[in-house]
N, C-alpha and C positions, 0 to 999 in steps of 0.2 A: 504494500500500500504506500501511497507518495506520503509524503510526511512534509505538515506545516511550520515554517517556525516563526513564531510570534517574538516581535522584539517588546523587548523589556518593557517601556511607558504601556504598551498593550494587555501584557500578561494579567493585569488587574481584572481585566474584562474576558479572559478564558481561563477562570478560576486557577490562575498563577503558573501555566503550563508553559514552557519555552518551546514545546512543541505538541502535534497534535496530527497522527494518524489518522485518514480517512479514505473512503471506498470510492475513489474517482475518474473518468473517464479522459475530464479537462482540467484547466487549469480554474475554471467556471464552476463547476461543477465540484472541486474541492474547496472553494473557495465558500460555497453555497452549503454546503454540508458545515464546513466549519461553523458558519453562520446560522446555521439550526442548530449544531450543539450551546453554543452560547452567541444570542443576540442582542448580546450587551456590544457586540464587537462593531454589528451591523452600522451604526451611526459614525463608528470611526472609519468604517471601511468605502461607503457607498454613501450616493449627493441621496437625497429626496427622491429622485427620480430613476436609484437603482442602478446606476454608475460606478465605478472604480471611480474614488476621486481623486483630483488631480496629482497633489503630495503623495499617493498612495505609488508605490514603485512594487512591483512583483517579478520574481525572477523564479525560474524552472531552471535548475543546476548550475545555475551562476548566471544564467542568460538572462536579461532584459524579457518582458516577454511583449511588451511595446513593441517588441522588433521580430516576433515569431509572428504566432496567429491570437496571439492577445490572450482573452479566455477561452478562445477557442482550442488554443494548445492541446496537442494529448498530452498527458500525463502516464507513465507506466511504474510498474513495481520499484519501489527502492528511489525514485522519484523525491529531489528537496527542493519544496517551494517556500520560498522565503517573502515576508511582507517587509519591504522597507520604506518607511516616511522620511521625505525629504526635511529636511531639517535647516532652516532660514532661523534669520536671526544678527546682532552682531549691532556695528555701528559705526557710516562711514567718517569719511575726515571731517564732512563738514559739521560734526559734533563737537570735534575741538577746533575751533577758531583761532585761539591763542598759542599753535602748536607752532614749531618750526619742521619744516621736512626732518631736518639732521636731531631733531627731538623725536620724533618718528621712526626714526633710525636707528635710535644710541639703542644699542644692546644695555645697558646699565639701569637699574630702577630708579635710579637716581644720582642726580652728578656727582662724578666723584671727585673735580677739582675744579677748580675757576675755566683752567683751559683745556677743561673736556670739549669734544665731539658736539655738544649741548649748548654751549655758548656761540 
């Protein structure tokens, strides 16, 4: 049977399992099973309208499946599908104003002389 693996922020919502066997033809179709054992997952996985949504990333043995036949994929025995959500986030330069590039730069947390790199 292909086997799910649920990343971590997820596991709360498939009763704490890193992964999870199921009896499937596609990538659709285990993805669908997972989603009837526990549908607390559903809202993280799928828009309103039933969807993979967009941050959701799925890969069949390290493959994108974006780039196969989507959920259409087959799936066979021994089969690992992984869920990954893209992960945004961060803060660009124009947060610090008051920065110089070469402050930007300094590998040091903090200057370590008058004629550091930072001045």
């Amino acid at each position: 049977m292909p086997k799910i693996h649920i990343p971590t922020p997820l596991r709360q919502y498939s009763g704490k399992q890193a992964a999870v066997e199921v009896k499937a033809d596609t990538v659709g179709a285990a993805l669908s099973t997972l989603i009837q054992r526990h549908p607390d997952l559903r809202r993280h996985l799928y828009t309103d309208d039933g969807k993979l949504r967009a941050f959701v990333n799925v890969y069949l043995n390290d493959e994108d499946v974006r780039y196969l036949q989507k959920e259409a994929t087959a799936v066979h025995e021994g089969d690992s599908i992984s869920i990954v959500p893209s992960i945004a986030g961060g803060a660009d330069i124009d947060g610090f104003p008051n920065l110089r590039i070469a402050e930007l730069n300094c590998p040091c947390q903090m200057c370590c002389c008058p004629t550091c790199c930072c001045r």
